[in-house]
C-alpha positions as a printed NumPy array, in Angstrom:
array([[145.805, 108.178, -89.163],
       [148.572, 106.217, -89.984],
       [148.06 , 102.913, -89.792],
       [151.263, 101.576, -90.537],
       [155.041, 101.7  , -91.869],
       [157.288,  99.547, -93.617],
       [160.332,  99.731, -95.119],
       [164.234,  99.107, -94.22 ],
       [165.22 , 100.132, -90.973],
       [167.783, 103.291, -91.414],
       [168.567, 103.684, -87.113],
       [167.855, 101.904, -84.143],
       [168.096, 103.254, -80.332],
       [166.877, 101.428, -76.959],
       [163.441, 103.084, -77.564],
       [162.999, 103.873, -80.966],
       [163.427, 103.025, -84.448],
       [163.379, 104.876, -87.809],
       [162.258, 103.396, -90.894],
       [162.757, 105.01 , -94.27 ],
       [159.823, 105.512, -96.2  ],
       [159.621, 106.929, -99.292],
       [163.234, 108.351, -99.12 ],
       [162.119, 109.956, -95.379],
       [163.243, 108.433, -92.249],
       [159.774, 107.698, -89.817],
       [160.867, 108.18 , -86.286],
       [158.765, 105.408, -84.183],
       [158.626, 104.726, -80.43 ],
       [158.862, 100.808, -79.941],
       [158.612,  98.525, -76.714],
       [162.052,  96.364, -76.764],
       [160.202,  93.413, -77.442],
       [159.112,  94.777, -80.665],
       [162.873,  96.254, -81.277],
       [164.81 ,  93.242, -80.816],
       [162.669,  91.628, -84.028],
       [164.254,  94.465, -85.979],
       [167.886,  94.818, -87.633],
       [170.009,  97.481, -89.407],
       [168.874,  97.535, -92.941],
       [166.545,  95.213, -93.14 ],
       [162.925,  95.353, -94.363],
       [160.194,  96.23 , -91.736],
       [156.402,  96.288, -91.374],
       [155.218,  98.121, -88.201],
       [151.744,  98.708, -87.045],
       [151.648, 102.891, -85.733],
       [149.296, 104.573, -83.591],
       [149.89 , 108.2  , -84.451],
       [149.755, 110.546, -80.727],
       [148.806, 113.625, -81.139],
       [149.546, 116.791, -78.229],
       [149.9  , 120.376, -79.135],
       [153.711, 120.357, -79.132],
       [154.251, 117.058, -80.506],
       [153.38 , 114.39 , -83.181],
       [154.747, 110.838, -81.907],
       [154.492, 107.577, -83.903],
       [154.314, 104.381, -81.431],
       [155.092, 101.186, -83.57 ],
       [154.055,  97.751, -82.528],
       [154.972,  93.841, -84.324],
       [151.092,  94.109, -84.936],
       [147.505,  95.252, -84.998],
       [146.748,  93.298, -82.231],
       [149.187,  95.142, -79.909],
       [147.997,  98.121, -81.797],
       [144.966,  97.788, -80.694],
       [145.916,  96.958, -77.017],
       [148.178, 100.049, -76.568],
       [144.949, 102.176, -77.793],
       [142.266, 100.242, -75.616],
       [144.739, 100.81 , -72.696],
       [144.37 , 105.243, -72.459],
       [140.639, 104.882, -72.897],
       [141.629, 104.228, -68.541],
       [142.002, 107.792, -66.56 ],
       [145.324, 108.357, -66.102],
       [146.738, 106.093, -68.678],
       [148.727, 107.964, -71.42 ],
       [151.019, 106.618, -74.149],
       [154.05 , 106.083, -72.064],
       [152.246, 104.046, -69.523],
       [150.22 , 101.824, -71.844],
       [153.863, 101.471, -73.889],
       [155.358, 100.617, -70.619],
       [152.572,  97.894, -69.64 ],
       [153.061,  96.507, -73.356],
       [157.104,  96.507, -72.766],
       [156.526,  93.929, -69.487],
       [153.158,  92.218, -70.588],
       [152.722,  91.   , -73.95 ],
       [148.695,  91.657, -75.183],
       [147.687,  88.509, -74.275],
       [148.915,  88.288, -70.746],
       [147.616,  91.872, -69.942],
       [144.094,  90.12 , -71.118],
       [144.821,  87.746, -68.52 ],
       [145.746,  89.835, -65.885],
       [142.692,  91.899, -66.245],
       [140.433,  89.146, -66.927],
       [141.387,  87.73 , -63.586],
       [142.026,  90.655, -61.395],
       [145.669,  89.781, -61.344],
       [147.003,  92.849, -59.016],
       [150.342,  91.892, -59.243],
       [151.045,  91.839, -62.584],
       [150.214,  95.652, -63.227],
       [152.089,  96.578, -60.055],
       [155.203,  94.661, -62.072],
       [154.982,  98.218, -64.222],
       [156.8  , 101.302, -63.501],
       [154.384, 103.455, -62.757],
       [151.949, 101.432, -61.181],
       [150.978, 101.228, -57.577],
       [148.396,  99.377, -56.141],
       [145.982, 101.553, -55.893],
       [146.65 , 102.227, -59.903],
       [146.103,  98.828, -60.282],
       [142.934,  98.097, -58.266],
       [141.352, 101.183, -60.494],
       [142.967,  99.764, -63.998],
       [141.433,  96.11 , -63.559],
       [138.293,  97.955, -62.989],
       [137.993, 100.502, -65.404],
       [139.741,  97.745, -68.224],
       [137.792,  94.469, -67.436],
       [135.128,  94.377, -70.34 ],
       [137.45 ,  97.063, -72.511],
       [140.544,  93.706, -73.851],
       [138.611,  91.506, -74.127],
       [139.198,  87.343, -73.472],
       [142.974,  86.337, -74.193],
       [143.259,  84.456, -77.34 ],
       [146.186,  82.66 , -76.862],
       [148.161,  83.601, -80.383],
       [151.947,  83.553, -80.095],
       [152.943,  86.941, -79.935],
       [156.954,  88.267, -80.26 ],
       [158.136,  88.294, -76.692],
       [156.208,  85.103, -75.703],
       [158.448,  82.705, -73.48 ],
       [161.124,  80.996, -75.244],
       [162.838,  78.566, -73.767],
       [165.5  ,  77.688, -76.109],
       [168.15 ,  80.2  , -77.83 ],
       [167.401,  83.497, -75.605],
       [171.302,  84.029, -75.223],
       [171.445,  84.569, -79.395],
       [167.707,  86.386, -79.943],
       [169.51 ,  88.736, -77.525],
       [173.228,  88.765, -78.475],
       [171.224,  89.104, -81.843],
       [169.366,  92.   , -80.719],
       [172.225,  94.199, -79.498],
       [174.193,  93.373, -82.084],
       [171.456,  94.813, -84.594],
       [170.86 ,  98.196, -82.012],
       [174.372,  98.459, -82.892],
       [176.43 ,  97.543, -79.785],
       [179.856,  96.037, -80.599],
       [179.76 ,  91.742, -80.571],
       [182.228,  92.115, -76.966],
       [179.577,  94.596, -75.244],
       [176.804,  92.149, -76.586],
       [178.632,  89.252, -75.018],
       [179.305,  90.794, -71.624],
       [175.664,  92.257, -71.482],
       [174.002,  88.748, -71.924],
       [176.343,  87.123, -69.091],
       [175.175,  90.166, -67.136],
       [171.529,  89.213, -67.25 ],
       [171.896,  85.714, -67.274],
       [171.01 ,  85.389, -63.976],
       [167.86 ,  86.934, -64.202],
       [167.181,  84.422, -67.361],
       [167.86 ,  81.605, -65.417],
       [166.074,  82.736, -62.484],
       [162.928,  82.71 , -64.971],
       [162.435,  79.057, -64.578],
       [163.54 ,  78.203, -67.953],
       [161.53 ,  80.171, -70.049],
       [162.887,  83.554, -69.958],
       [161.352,  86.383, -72.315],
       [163.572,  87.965, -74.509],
       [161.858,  91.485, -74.306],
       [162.901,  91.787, -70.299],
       [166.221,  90.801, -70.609],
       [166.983,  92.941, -73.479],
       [165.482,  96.125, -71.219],
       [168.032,  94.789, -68.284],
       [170.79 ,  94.466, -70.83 ],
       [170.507,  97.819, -72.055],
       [170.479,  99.597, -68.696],
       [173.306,  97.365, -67.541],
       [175.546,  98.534, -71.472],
       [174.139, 102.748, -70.344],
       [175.839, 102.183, -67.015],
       [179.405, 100.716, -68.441],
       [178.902, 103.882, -70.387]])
């Protein structure tokens, strides 16, 4: 298995990154929380969980073993696979998917795509003693309250969008920060700024 990669990131796209190791470039599917910690050039160290299917091998990278670990806890449920746990790691951070499971918290599974109700009545029962208790470490993604216009003007800048499409795509989604109460996760907003940049497209 490969456990992990590291190295300067050669490419970056709303899903993916590719690292170069070794002189070859490691194609790895990433949540956008753990994308928006990465730039153009710039050393990187990403925890992989290698998926294997019989027409595909596809690397899944995460900020660290703890997500890691989440992501592979998550398909031991029927019916999860590793689009949906990627998903429920792109809106929840590890810790608050602990939470949600560790107190039956419907809702927040439902707040996936891909997950009804019934989905989620069957997930907080099949996952309750599989995560294990939150542990309350701050994990990329966790709510900031201050500087979440430049993390993501930062972000899009280093997917390579030009500095004016970065500007107009975080007054686009500002909204949505603000309506978060003050403490807006950067993760989110960079998903809702990248669909609203693919449909100026």
């Amino acid at each position: 298995m490969i456990a992990f990669v590291s190295g300067p990131v050669a490419a970056l796209a709303p899903d993916s990154a590719v690292v170069e190791v070794g002189g070859i470039g490691i194609a790895v599917q990433c949540t956008p929380n753990t994308l928006s910690g990465l730039r153009m050039g710039q050393p990187a160290r990403l925890a992989t969980s290698l998926v294997v299917r019989e027409d595909s091998l596809t690397l899944y990278g995460f900020v660290d073993d703890d997500e890691r670990q989440v992501f592979e806890l998550l398909q031991t449920a029927s019916g999860v696979g590793p689009r949906l746990a990627q998903a429920m790691l792109a809106v929840h951070s590890p810790d608050a998917l602990r939470r949600a499971v560790a107190t039956g918290d419907e809702k927040a599974l439902i707040a996936v795509p891909g997950i009804g109700k019934k989905g989620a009545q069957k997930l907080l029962l099949e996952l309750k003693d599989r995560l294990g208790a939150p542990v309350g470490a701050p994990v990329v993604g966790a709510p900031v309250s201050q500087g979440w216009r430049d993390q993501l003007h930062a972000a899009l800048i280093g997917l390579g969008y030009a500095t004016r499409e970065a500007d107009e795509a975080v007054t686009a989604v500002a909204p949505q920060a603000e309506a978060a109460g003050g403490t807006p996760q950067v993760g989110p907003l960079l998903k809702a700024a990248l669909q609203t940049l693919n449909r100026a497209r």
